[in-house]
C-alpha positions in Angstrom: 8.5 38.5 44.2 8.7 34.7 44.8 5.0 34.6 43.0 6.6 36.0 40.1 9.9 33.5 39.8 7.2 30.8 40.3 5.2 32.5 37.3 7.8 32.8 35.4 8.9 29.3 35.5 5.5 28.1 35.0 5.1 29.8 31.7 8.6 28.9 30.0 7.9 25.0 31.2 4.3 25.7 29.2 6.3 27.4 26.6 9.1 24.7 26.0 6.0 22.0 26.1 3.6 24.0 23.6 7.2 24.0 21.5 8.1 20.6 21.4 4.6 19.7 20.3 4.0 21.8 17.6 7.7 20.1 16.1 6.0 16.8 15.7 2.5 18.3 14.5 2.3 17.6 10.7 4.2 14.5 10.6 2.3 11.4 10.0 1.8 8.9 12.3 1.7 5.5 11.2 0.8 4.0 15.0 -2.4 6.7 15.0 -3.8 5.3 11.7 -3.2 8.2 9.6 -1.7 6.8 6.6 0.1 8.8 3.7 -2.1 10.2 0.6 -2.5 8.1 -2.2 -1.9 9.5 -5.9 -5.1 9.0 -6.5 -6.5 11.1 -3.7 -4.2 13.8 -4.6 -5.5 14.3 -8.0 -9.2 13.6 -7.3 -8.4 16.4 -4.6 -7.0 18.8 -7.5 -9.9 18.0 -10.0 -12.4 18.7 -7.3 -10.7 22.1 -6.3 -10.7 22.9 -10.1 -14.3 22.4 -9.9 -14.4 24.4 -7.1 -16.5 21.7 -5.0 -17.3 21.3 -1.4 -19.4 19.3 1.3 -21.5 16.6 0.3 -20.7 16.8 -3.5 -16.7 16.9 -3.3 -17.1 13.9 -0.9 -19.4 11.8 -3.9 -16.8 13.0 -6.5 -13.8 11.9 -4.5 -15.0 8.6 -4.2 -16.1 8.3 -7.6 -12.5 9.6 -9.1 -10.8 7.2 -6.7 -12.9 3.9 -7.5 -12.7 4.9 -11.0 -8.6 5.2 -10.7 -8.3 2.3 -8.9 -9.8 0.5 -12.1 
């Protein structure tokens, strides 16, 4: 019995921690060098989805869209 209280107690102190993280997960963190999207990235992002582009050639087109924006 006293394994399973000790179990038990384990698991919702796992729980409450895996909770608590996933609440700040998503947010941006300015001290972690993540900063926001810029318009630009946003729609170079749309027009490559429209074009349906991944890997290696939606990376060139990003950065082409975004130096041509920032023009």
């Amino acid at each position: 019995m006293p394994k399973f209280v000790l179990l038990a107690g384990v698991m919702a102190l796992t729980l409450c921690g895996a909770v608590a993280f996933a609440q700040g997960a998503g947010k941006a963190n300015p001290a972690a060098g993540v900063a926001p999207r810029t318009a630009a990235s946003i729609e170079c992002s749309r027009q490559a989805d429209a074009k349906g582009l991944h890997g290696k050639a939606r990376h060139s087109f990003r950065s082409k869209c975004k130096r041509e924006m920032a023009k």
